[in-house]
C-alpha positions in Angstrom: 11.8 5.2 -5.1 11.1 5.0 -1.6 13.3 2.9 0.6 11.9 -0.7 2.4 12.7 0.7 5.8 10.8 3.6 4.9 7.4 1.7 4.0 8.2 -0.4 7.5 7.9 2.6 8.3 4.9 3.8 7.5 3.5 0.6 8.1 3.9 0.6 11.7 2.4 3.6 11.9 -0.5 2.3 10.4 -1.0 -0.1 12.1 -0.6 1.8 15.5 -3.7 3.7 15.0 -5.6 0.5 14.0 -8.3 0.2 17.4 -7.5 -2.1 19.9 -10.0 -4.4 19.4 -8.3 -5.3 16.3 -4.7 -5.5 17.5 -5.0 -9.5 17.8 -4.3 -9.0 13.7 -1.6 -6.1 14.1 1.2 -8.7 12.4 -1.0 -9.7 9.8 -2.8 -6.0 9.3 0.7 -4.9 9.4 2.0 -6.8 6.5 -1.2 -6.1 4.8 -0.5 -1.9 4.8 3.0 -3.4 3.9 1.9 -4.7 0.7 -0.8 -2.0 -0.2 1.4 0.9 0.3 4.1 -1.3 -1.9 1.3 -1.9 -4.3 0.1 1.9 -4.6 3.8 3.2 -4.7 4.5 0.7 -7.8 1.9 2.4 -9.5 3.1 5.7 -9.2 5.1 7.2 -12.1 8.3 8.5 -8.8 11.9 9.3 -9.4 14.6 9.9 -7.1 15.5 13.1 -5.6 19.1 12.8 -7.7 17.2 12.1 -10.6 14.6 15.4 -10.3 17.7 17.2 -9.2 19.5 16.0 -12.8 16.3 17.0 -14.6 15.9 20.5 -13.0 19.6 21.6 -14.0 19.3 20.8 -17.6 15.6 22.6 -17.9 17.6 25.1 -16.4 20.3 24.9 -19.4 17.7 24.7 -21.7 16.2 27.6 -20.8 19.0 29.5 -20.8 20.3 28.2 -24.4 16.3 29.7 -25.4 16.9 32.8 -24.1 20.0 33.3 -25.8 18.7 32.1 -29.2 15.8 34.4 -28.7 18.0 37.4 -28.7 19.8 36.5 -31.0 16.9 35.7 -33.4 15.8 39.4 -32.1 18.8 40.7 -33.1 18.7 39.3 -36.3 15.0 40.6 -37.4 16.3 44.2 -36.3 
């Protein structure tokens, strides 16, 4: 998932482009992006890079261990 300093982040970034005329708010518009972008990342099904990483190498395998019975099961119907 993505890390709190990140969403700061992101946050302040948000709330930088937020017109002047609205920066009287900017602590409380900040903590409001904050919480959204919390709030919309929570929904969202995310894994870790390690994790994706993990999940890749055994599709990987898998693949492999298809292909091999695949000739073999090719061999066999010869």
């Amino acid at each position: 998932m993505i890390d709190s300093k990140t969403i700061d982040e992101l946050a302040t970034k948000l709330s930088s482009l937020v017109p002047e005329s609205l920066k009287n708010a900017g602590d409380d518009l900040g903590k409001q992006f904050k919480q959204a972008l919390q709030s919309g990342l929570a929904k969202m099904d995310l894994v870790t890079r390690e994790e994706f990483d993990a999940q890749t190498k055994v599709l990987e395998r898998t693949r492999e261990k298809l292909e091999a019975l695949e000739k073999k099961v090719s061999s066999l119907e010869d």
